[in-house]
SEDO-117408 format. One record per atom (N, C-alpha, C, O): x, y, z. Coordinates in steps of 0.02 Angstrom, whole numbers, padded with zeros to 5 digits, always signed. Layout:
XYZ/...
//
This chain:
-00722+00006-00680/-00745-00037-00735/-00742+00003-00800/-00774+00055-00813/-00694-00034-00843/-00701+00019-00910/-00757-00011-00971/-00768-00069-00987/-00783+00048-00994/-00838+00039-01050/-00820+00060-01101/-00800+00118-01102/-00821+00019-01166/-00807+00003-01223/-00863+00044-01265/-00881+00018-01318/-00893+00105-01244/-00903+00144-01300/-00889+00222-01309/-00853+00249-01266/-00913+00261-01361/-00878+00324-01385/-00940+00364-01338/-00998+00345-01331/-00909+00420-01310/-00955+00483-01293/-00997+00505-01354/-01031+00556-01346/-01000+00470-01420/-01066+00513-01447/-01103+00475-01417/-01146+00509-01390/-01112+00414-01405/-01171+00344-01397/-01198+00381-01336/-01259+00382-01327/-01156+00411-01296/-01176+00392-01196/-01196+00469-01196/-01253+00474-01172/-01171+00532-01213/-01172+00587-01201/-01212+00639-01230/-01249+00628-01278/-01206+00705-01199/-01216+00759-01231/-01155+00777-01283/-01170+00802-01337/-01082+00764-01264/-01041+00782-01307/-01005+00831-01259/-00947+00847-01272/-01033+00854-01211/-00994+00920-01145/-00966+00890-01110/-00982+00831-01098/-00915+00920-01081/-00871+00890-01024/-00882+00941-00967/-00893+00999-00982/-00879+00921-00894/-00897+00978-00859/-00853+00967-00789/-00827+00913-00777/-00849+01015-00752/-00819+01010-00704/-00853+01054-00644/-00898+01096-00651/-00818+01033-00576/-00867+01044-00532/-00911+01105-00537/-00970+01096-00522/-00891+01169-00556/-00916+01255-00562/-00962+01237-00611/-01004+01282-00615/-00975+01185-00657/-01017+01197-00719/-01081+01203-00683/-01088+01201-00622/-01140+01212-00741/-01219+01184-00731/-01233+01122-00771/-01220+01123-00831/-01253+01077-00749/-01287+00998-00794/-01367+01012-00793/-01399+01052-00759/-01386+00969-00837/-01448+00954-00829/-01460+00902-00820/-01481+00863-00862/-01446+00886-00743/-01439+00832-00701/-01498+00826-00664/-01527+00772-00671/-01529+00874-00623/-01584+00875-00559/-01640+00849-00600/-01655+00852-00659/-01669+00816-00538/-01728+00757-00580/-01783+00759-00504/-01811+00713-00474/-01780+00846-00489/-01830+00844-00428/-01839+00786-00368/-01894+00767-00348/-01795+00771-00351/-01787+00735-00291/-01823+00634-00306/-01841+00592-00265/-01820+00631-00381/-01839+00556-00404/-01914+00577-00423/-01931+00581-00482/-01957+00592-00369/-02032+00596-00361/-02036+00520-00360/-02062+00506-00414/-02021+00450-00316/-02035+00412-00327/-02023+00367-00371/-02060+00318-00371/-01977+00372-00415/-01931+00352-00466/-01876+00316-00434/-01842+00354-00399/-01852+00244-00435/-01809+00213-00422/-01784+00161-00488/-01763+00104-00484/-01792+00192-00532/-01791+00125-00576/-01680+00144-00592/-01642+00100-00613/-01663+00197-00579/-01589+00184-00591/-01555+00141-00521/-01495+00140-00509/-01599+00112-00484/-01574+00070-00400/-01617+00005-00421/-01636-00034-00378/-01627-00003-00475/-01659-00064-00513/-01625-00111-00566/-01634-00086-00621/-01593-00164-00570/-01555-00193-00647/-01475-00180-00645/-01435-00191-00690/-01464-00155-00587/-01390-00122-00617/-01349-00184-00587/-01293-00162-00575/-01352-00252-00569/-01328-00286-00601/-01272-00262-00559/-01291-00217-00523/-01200-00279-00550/-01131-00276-00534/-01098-00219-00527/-01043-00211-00500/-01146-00163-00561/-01093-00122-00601/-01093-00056-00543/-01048-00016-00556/-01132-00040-00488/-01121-00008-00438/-01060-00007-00362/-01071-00002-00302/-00989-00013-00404/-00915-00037-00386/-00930+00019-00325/-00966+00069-00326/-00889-00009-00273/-00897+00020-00218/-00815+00055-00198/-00767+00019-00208/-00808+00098-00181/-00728+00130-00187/-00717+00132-00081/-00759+00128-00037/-00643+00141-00079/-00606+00134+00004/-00684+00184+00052/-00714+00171+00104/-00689+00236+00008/-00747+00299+00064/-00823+00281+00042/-00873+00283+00078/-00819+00267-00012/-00879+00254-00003/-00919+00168+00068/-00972+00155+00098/-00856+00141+00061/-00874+00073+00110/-00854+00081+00172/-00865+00038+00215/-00806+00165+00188/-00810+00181+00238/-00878+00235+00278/-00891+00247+00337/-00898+00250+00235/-00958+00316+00234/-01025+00241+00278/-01056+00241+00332/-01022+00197+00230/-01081+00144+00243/-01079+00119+00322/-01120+00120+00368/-01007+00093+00315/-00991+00038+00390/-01003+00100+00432/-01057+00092+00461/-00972+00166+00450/-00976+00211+00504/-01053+00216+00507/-01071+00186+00558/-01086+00231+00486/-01157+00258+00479/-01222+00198+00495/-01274+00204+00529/-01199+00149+00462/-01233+00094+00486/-01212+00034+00552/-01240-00019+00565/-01147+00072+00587/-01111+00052+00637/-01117-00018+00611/-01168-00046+00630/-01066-00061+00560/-01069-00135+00540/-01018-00138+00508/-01010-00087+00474/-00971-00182+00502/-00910-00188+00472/-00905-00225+00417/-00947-00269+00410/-00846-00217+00361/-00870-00214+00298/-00880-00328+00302/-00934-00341+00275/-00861-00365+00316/-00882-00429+00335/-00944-00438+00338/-00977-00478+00304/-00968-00395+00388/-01051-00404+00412/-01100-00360+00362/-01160-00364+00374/-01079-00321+00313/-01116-00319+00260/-01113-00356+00192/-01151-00360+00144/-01038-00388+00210/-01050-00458+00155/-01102-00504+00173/-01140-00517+00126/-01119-00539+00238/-01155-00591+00266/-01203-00561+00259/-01234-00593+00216/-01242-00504+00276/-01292-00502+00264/-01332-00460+00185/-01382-00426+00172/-01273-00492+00150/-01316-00468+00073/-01327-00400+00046/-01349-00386-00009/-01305-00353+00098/-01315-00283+00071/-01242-00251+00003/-01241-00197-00026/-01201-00298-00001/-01132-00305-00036/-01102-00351-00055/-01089-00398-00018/-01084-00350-00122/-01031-00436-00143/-00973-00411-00164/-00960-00351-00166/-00927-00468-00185/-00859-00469-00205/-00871-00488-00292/-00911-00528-00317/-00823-00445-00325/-00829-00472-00410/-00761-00465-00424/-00728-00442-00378/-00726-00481-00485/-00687-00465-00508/-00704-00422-00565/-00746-00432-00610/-00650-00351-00553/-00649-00295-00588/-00598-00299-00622/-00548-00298-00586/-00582-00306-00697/-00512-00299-00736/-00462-00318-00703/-00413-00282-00696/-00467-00401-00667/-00420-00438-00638/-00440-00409-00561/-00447-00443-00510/-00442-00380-00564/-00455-00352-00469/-00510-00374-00401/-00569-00366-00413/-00502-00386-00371/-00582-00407-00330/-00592-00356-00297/-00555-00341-00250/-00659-00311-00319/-00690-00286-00284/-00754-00269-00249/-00796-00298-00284/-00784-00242-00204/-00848-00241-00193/-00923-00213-00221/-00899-00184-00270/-00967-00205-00224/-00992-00171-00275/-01081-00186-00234/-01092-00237-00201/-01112-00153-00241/-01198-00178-00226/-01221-00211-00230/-01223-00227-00290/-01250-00244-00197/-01286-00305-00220/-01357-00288-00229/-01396-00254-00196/-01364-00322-00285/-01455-00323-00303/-01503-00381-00309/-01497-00420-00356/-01542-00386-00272/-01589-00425-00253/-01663-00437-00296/-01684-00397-00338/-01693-00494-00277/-01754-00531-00298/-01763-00497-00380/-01735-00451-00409/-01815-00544-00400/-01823-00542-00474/-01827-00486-00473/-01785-00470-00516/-01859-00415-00445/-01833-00349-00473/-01768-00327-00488/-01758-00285-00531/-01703-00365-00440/-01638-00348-00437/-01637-00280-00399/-01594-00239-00415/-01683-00264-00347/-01669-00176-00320/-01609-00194-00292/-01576-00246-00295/-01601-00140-00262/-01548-00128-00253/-01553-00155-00149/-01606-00167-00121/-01494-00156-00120/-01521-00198-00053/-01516-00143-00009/-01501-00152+00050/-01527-00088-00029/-01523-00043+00016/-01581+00021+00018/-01592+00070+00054/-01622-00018-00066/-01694+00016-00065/-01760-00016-00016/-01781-00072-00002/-01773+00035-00004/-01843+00012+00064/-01893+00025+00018/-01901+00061-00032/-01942-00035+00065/-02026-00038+00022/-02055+00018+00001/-02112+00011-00023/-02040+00055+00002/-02059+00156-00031/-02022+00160-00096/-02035+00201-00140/-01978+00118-00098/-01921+00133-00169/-01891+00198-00157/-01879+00235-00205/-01872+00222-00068/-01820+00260-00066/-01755+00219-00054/-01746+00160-00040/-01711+00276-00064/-01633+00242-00021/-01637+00248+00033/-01660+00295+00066/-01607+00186+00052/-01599+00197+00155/-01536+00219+00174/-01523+00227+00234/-01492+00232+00125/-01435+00276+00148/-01421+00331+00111/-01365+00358+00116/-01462+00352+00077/-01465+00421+00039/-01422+00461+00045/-01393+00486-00003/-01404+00482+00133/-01351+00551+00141/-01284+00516+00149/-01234+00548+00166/-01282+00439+00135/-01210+00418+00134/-01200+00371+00073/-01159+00324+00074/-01231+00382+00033/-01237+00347-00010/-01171+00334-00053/-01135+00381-00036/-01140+00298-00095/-01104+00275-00137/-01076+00331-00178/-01114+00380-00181/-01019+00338-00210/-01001+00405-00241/-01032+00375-00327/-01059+00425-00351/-01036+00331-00365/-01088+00316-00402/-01149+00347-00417/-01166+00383-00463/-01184+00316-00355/-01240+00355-00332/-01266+00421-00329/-01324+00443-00334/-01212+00446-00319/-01195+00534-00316/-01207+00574-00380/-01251+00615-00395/-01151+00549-00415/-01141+00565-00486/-01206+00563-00531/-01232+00614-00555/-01238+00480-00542/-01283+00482-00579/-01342+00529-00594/-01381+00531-00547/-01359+00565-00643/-01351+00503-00702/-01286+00551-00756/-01296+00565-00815/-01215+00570-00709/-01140+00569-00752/-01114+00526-00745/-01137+00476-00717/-01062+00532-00769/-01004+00505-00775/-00929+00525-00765/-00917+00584-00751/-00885+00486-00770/-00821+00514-00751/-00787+00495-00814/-00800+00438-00833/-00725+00550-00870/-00705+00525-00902/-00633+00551-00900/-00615+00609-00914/-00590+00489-00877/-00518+00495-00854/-00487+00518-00924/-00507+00500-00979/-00437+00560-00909/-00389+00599-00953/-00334+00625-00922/-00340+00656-00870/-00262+00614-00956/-00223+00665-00917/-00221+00675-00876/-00230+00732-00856/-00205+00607-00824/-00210+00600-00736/-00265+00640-00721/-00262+00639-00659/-00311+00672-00735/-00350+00677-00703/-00432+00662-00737/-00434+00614-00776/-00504+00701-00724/-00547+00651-00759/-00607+00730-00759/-00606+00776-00719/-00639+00723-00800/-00712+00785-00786/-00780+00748-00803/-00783+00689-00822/-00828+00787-00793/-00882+00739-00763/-00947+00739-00853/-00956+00789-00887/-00966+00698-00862/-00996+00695-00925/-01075+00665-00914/-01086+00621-00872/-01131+00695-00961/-01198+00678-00945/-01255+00646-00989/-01291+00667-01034/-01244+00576-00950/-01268+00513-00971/-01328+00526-00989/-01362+00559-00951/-01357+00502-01056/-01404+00564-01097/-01469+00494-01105/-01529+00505-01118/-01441+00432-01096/-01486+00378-01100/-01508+00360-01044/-01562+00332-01044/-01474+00370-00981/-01504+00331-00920/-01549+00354-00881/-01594+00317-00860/-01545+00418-00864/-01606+00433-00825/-01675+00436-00854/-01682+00484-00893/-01736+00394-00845/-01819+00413-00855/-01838+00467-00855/-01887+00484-00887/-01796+00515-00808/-01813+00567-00787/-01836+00626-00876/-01788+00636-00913/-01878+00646-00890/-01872+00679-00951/-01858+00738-00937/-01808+00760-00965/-01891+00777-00898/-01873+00857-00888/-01842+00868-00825/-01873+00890-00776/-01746+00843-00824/-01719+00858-00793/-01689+00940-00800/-01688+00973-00852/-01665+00960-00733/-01652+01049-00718/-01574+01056-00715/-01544+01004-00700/-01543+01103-00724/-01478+01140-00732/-01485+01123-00670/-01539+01124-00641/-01407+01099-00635/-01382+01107-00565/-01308+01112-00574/-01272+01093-00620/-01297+01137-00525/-01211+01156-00520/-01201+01061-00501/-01243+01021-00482/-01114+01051-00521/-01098+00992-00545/-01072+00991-00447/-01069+00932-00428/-01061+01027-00407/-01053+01024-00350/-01076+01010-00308/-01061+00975-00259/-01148+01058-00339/-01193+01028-00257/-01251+00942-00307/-01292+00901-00284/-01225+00954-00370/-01276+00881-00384/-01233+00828-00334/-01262+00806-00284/-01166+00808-00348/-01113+00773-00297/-01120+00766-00207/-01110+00724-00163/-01141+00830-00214/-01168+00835-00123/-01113+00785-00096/-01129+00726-00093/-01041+00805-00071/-00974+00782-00075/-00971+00831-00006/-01019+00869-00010/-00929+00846+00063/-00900+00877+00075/-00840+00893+00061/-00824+00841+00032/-00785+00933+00059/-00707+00951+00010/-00700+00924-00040/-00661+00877-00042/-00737+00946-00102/-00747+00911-00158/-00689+00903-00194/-00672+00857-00231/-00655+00968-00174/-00590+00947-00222/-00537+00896-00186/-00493+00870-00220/-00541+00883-00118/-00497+00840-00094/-00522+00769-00114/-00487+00718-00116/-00600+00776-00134/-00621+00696-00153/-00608+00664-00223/-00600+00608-00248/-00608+00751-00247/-00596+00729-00323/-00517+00695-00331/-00509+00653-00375/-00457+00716-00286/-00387+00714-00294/-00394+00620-00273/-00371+00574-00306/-00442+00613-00195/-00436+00547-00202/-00483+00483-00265/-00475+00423-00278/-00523+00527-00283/-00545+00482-00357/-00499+00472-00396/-00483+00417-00417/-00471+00524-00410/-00396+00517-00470/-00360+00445-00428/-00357+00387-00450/-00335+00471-00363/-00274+00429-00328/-00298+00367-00336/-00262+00338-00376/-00345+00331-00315/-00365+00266-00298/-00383+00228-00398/-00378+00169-00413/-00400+00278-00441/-00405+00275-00511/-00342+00250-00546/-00342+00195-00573/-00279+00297-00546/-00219+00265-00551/-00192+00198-00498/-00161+00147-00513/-00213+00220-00442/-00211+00155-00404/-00206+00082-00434/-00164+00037-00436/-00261+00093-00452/-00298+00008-00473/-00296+00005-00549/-00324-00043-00575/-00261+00059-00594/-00234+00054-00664/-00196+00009-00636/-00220-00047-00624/-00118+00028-00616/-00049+00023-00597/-00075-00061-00581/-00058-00106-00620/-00112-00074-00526/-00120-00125-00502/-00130-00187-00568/-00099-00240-00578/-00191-00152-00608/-00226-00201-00661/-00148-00224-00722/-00132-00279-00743/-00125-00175-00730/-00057-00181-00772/-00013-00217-00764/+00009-00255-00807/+00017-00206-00678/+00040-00277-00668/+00017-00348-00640/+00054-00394-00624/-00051-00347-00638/-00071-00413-00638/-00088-00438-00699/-00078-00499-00705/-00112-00408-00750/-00116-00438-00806/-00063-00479-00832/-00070-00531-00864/+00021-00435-00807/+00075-00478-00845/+00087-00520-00777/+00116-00566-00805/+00087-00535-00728/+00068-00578-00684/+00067-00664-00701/+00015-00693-00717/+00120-00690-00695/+00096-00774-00721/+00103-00817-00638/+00089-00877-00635/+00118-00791-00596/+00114-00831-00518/+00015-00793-00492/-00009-00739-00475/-00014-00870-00506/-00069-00829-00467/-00067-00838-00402/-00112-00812-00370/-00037-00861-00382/-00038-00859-00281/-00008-00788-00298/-00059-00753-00304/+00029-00760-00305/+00057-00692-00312/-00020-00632-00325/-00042-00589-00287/-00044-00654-00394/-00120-00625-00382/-00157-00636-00325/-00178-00594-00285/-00162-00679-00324/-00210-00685-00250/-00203-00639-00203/-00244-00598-00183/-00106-00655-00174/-00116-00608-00147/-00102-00525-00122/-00091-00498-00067/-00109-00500-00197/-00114-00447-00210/-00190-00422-00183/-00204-00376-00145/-00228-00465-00214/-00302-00464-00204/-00338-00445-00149/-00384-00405-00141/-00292-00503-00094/-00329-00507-00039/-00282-00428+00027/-00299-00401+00080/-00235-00423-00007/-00184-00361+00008/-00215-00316+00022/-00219-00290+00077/-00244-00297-00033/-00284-00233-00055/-00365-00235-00031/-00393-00181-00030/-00402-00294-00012/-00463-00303+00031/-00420-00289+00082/-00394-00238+00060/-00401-00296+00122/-00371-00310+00178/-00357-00242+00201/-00376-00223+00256/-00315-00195+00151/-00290-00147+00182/-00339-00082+00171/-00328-00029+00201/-00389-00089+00129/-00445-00028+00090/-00496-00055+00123/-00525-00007+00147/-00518-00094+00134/-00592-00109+00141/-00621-00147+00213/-00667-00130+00251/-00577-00203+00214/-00592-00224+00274/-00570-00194+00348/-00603-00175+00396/-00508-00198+00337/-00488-00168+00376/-00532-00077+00403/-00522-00031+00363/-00565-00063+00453/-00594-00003+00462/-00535+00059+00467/-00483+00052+00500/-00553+00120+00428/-00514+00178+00436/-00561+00210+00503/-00622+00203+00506/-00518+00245+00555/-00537+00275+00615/-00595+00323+00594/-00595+00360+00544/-00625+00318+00623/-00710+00380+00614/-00698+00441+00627/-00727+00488+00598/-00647+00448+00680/-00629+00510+00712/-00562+00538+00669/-00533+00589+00685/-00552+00516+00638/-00482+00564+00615/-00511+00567+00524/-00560+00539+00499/-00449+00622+00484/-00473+00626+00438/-00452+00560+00381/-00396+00535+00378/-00503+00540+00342/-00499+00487+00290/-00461+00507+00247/-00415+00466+00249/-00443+00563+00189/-00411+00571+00149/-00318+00557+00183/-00272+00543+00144/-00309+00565+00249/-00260+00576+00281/-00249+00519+00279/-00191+00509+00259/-00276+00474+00290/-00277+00375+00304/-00268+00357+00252/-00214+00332+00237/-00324+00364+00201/-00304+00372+00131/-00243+00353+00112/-00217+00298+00099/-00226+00401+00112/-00156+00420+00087/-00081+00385+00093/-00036+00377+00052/-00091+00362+00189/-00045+00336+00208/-00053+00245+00195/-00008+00203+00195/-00099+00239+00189/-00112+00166+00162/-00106+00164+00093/-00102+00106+00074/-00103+00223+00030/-00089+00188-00027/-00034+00207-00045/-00015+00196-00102/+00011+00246+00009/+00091+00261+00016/+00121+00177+00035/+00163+00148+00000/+00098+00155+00080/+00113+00083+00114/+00120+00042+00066/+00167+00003+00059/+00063+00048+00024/+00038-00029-00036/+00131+00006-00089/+00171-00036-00110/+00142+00062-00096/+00181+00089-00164/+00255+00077-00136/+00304+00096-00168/+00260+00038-00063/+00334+00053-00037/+00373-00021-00052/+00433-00028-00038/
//
C-alpha cells in the first residue's frame, strides 16, 4: 500500500538497515495494544506471513477467511489479504482479552517492523522510524535485526524486495488493463498460487517462493 506523504511528516529523517540501532524497543508493550487497535485495512498480509499463520495455527488460508481472523481488499488494483479488525474497538482478531497477541512468535512481518517502516529505493528498500505512531514515549536503542526477530534476515529481506517488485510489475499492467475478466483473472491467479494454495511446512519457503513467482513470470 503506497502512502502519499514526505519522510519529514512520518520520520526521524534516518534511514537504517538491519546492523543499525533504532529507538524502536517499547519494553515488551507493558500492556499497550493500542497499535493492534484502529488499523483499519492497512495490516496487508504478504505469501510468509499467511504461511507462518496457517502452519502454526494448523488452518488453511479459506478457514481463516470464514472465520474472521482475515479479509480480502483491493490493494492498488490487486486483491489482497490483510487483518481483520473487529467490534467497535476494531482490535485486532487475533488480540486476546489481556490485549496480548495470540500469535506473537508468528506474527505478521508488519507487525514485526512496527513502529518502522520500509522505504523502497533502487530495487531495494531500508527501514525508517515512524516518529508518530507508537504511545510508547521512552522507547530504547535496539539493533534493527533482532527488533524484526526474522530467522535469515537477509534471505527475507531479498524476498520483501521480490514479492515488492512483484506486485509493482503486476499493478502496472493492470492498471493499463481494459479486459477485466483478464483482471480478474490475474487476481484470482495470484490468490490461488501465493496464498491459498499451502506452501509445504517441511521444505524451505524462500525455495517455493521462488519457484512460484518464476511460474507467475513464464
Amino acid at each position: 500500500m503506497k502512502r502519499q506523504v514526505s519522510m519529514e511528516e512520518i520520520s526521524d529523517g534516518k534511514l537504517y538497515t538491519l546492523n543499525d540501532m533504532v529507538k524502536a524497543g517499547c519494553g515488551d508493550c507493558k500492556g499497550c495494544s493500542a497499535c493492534c487497535q484502529g488499523m483499519g485495512n492497512s495490516i496487508i498480509l504478504d505469501p510468509l506471513d499467511v504461511h507462518r499463520i496457517t502452519v502454526h495455527l494448523e488452518k488453511g488460508f479459506e478457514q481463516l477467511l470464514e472465520e474472521e481472523k482475515i479479509e480480502l481488499q483491493v490493494v492498488d488494483g490487486i486483491i489482497l489479504p490483510n487483518l481483520m479488525m473487529c467490534g467497535k474497538e476494531e482490535r485486532c482478531a487475533f488480540l486476546n482479552a489481556e490485549g496480548r497477541c495470540a500469535i506473537h512468535a508468528f506474527r505478521p512481518g508488519i507487525c514485526r517492523l512496527f513502529p518502522l517502516g520500509r522505504l523502497y529505493e533502487e530495487g531495494s528498500f531500508r527501514y525508517f522510524l515512524q516518529i508518530h505512531e507508537c504511545k510508547n514515549q521512552n522507547r530504547t536503542k535496539v539493533k534493527v535485526r533482532k527488533w524484526i526477530d526474522t530467522p535469515e534476515a537477509g534471505r527475507y529481506e531479498q524476498f520483501i524486495i521480490d514479492w515488492h517488485n512483484f506486485l509493482a510489475d503486476i499493478q502496472e499492467r493492470l492498471a493499463k488493463e481494459t479486459d477485466q475478466a483478464e483482471v480478474k483473472r490475474t487476481n484470482m491467479l495470484i490468490l490461488q498460487r501465493f496464498f491459498v494454495t499451502a506452501f509445504e511446512p517441511e521444505s524451505d519457503f524462500y525455495r517455493q517462493f521462488n519457484e512460484r513467482i518464476t511460474g507467475m513470470e513464464d
